[in-house]
Residue, then its C-alpha position, 0 to 999 in steps of 0.5 A: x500500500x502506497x499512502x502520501x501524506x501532505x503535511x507530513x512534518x506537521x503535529x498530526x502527519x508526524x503521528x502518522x508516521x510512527x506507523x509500524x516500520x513494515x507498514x505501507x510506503x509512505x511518502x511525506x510532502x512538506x515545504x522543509x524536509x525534515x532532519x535526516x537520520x531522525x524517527x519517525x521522519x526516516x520512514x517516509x520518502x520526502x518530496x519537499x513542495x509548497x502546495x500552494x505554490x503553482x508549481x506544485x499542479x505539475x508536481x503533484x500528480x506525479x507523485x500521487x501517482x500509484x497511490x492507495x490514498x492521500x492523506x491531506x494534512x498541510x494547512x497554514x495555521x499561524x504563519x510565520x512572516x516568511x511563510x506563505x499566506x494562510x490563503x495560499x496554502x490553504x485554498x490554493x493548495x488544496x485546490x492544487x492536491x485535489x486536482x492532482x489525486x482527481x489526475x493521478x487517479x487515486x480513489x482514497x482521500x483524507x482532508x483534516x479540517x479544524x475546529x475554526x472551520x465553523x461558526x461558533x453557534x448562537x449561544x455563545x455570542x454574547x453582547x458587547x456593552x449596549x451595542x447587541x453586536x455580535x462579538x468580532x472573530x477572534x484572531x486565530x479563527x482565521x485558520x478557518x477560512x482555509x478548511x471552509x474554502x477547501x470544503x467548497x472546494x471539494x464540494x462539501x460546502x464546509x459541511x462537517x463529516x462530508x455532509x453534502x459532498x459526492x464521493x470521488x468513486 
């Protein structure tokens, strides 16, 4: 089995990568590889692309080819200065994988969304002072611009559980 994963250095595609060491190949992208010779980076092969970036709809397909499954798991959460915008790896990148695996013909996809994607409910907002205005969105609830774009984008309308999507199949 043949399993790539996006966002592989990250928090959540590192813990993937602890899978048992005769598991399936697994090959990792990110925009930095990361330190040779380290657990549990050693167990994937590196592509190093920055997905959001227009090179990458060339470069994707190419390694997604032959794939079992796709494993989304780069988004831009708190960028750095010299990282790129939250939109661009967000949006366009996964507009940039999604194009790829409907290329390379992989039929298996994983997209990890976050919590920021949805609106906090009615309940929770509160008034300031006499003004009845709902509260302004807290800074880190940018994060959620890029999973409810990548919703649309794949169709699901940034629909929790997939709801309203039609299956790649």
């Amino acid at each position: 089995m043949k399993i790539v994963v996006t966002g592989a250095s990250g928090n959540v595609g590192t813990a993937l990568l602890r899978s048992p060491r005769n598991g399936p190949e697994l090959i990792g992208i990110a925009r930095r590889r990361p330190p040779r010779g380290r657990e549990p980076y050693d167990r994937a092969r590196w592509i190093e692309c920055d997905i959001g970036d227009p090179a990458a709809a060339s470069l994707l397909p190419r390694v997604f080819a032959g794939a079992d499954v796709v494993v989304h798991l780069a988004w831009a959460v708190h960028p750095q200065r010299t990282d790129p915008p939250l939109t661009r790896t967000n949006v366009a990148g996964t507009a940039n994988v999604l194009r790829a695996v409907t290329e390379a013909g992989v039929r298996q996809v994983v997209c990890a969304s976050s919590v920021a994607a949805y609106t906090p409910a009615a309940r929770w907002r509160r008034p300031t002072h006499q003004s009845q205005r709902p509260p302004t969105r807290a800074p880190a609830a940018a994060a959620g611009a890029g999973p409810r774009a990548a919703g649309s984008a794949r169709g699901t309308g940034g629909a929790p559980d997939g709801e309203g999507g039609e299956p790649l199949e």
